[in-house]
C-alpha positions in Angstrom: 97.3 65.0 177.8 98.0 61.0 178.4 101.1 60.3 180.8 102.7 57.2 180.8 105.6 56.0 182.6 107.4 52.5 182.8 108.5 51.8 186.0 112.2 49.6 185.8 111.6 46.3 186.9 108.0 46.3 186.8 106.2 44.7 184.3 103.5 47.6 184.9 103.6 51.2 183.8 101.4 54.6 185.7 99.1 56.1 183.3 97.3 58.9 184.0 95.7 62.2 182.3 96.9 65.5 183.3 95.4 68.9 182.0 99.4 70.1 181.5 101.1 70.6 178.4 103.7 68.4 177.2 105.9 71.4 177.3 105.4 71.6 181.0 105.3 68.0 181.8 109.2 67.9 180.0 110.1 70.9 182.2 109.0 69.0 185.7 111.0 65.7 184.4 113.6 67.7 183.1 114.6 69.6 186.2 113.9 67.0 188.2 116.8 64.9 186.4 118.9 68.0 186.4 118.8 68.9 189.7 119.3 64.9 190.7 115.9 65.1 193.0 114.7 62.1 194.4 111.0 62.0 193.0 108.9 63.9 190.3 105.5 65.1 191.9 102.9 65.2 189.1 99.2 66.4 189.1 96.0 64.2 186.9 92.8 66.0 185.6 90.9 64.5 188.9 94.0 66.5 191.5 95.2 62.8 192.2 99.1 63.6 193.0 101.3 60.8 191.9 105.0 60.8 193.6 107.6 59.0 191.3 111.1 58.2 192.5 113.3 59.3 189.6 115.5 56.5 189.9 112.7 53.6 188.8 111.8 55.7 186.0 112.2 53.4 182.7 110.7 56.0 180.3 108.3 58.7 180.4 105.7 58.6 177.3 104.1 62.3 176.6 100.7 62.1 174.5 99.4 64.3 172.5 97.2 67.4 173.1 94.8 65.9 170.4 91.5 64.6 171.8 90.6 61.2 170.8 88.0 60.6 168.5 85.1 58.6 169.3 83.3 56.0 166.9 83.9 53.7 164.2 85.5 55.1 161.0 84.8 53.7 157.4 
């Protein structure tokens, strides 16, 4: 699953790919917002941890579960 999140004024955005679902990465943002916490704690495929304050987030961007095809299509 392909994570991306826009950080508010930053032209640059944290992308990263996570073995969640896109169920569970909405439930982590979601009470996170809720609960008015300071930062979202989130997990890639490589155990990498990224901290995110919730206050700079701009938007969060979910990807699909779909794997992405590889070659050149006709």
């Amino acid at each position: 699953m392909d994570i991306r999140i826009g950080i508010l004024n930053s032209p640059r955005e944290i992308n990263f790919e996570t073995a969640a679902t896109a169920a569970d990465v909405e439930k982590i943002v979601a009470a996170a917002l809720d609960s008015d916490a300071k930062f979202v704690r989130l997990t890639d495929d490589k155990d990498k941890v990224y901290i995110i304050p919730t206050a700079s987030f701009g938007y969060i961007e979910v990807g699909s579960e779909v794997s992405r095809r590889v070659g050149f299509v006709a």
